[in-house]
C-alpha positions in Angstrom: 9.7 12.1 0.3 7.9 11.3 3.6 10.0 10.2 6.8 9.7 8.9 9.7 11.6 7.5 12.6 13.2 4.7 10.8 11.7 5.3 7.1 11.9 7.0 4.3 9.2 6.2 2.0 10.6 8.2 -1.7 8.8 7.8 -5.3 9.3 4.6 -7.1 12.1 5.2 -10.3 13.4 3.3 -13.1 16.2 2.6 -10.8 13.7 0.2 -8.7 12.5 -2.3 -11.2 14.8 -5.4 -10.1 13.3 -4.6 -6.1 10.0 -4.5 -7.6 10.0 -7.4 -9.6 11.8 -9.3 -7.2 9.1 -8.4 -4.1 6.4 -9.0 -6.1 7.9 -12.6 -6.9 8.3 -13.9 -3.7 5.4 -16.0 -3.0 4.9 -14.9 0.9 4.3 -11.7 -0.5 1.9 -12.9 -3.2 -0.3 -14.9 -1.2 -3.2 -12.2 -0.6 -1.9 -10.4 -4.1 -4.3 -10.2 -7.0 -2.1 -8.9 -9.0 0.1 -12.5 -9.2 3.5 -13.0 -9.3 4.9 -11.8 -12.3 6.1 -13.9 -15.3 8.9 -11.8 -16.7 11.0 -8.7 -15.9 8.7 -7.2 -19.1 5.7 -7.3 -17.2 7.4 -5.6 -13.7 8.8 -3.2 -16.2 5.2 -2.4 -17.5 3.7 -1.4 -14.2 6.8 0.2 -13.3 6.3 2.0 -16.2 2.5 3.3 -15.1 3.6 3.9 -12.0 6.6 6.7 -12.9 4.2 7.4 -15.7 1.5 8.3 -12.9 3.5 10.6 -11.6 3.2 13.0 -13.8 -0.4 13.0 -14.2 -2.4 16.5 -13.1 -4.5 16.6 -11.1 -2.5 13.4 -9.2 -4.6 10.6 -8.1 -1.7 7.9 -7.2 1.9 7.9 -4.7 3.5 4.9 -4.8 6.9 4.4 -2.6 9.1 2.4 -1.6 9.9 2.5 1.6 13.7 2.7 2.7 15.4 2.3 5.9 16.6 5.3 7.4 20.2 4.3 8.7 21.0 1.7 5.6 18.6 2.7 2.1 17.7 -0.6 2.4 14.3 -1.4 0.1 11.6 -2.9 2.2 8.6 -2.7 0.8 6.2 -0.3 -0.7 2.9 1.2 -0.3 0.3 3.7 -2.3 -2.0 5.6 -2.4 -4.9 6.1 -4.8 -7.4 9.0 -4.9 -11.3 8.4 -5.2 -13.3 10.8 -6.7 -12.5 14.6 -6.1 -15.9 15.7 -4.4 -15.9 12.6 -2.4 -12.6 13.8 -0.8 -11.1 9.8 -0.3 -8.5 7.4 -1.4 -7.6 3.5 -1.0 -4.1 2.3 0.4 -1.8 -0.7 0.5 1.3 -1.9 1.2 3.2 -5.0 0.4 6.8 -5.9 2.2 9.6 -8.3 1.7 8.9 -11.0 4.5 12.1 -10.5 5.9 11.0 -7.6 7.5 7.6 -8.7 8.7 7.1 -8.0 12.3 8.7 -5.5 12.9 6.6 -2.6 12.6 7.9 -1.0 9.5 3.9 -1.7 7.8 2.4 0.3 10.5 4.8 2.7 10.6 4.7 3.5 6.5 1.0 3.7 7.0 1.0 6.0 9.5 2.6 8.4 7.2 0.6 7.9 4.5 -2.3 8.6 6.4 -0.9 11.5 8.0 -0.2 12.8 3.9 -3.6 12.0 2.9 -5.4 13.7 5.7 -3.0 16.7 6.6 -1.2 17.4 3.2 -4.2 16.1 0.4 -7.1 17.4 2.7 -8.8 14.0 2.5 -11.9 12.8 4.3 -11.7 9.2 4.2 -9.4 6.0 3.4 -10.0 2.8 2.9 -8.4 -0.5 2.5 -8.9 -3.8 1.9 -7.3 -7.2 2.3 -8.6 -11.2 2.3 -9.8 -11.9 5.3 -7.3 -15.2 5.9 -5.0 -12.0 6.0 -4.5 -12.0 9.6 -1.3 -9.6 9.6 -2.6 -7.2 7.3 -6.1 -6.9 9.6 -3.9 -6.4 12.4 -2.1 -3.6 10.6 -5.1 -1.8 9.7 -6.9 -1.8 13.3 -3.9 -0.5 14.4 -3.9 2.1 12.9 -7.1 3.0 13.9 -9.3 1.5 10.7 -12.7 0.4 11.2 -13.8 -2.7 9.8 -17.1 -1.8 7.7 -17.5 -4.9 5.4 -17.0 -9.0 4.7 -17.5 -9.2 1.2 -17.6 -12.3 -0.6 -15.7 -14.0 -3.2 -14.6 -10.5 -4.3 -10.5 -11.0 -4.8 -9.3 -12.9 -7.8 -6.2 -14.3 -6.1 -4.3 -17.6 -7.8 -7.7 -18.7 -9.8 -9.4 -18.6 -6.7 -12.1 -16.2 -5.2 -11.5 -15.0 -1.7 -13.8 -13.3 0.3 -12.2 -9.2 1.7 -12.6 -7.1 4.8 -13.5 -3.7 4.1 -11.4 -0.9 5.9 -12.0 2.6 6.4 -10.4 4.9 8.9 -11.7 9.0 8.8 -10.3 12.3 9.1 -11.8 12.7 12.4 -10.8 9.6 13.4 -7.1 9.8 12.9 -6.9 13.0 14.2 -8.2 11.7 17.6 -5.4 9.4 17.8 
């Protein structure tokens, strides 16, 4: 579990399908998602599944969470991490959150904490991240928390039969250690 002032962010169980499926269905929060809304409960269940399933894997190359408000336990959102290549010592985030609680700086927070685990607790060298570039919240998410934008590239996300074009993040070890 990681916490911060008003988070918890804690591994995703089977006790967090109906949140999941239900976040990943609202259609604010699927607009920049390639991964679509979901058609059933089955097919939340399935990732769901990969994701507790991923868990267990050794060496570990993925932490999802959900992140949960401190004072309440109330679900808000989640966000993961995925590990690159070993010698290349980097990783890709994102984070996804009910709209209710857009604007309020729980994204920034979360990812704060994540990159404090993947720099000071996995030893990592760089992350990156991407997102559509109509994503304006997302891009101001990421730069500030201290990401560099490296890339435009087009037509690369698969989003709603559509390609969009994506911003390339990165932000590096030395870099968030400056901040």
């Amino acid at each position: 579990m990681i916490i911060t002032e008003r988070l918890h962010l804690r591994e995703v169980t089977y006790h967090d399908l109906s949140f999941i499926h239900e976040l990943n269905s609202i259609p604010e929060v699927d607009q920049y998602n390639t991964l679509g809304i979901p058609e059933t409960i089955t097919v939340t269940e399935q990732y769901t599944n990969e994701i507790i399933l991923a868990q267990k894997v050794k060496p570990r190359v993925r932490y999802i969470y959900i992140m949960e408000d401190n004072t309440n336990q109330q679900a808000l959102g989640m966000i993961g991490l995925t590990l690159g290549k070993p010698h290349y010592r980097n990783a890709e985030v994102w984070y996804k959150i009910n709209p209710a609680f857009w604007n309020k700086g729980y994204a920034s927070e979360a990812l704060m904490a994540i990159l404090d685990f993947g720099f000071n607790t996995l030893n990592l060298h760089r992350i990156e991240a991407g997102c559509a570039v109509e994503n304006i919240a997302s891009v101001k998410v990421l730069e500030k928390a201290g990401f560099t934008k490296e890339a435009h590239t087009r037509k690369l996300l698969p989003i709603r039969g559509q390609w969009h074009d994506n911003f390339g993040f990165a932000i590096l070890e030395e870099d968030f250690l400056k901040q």
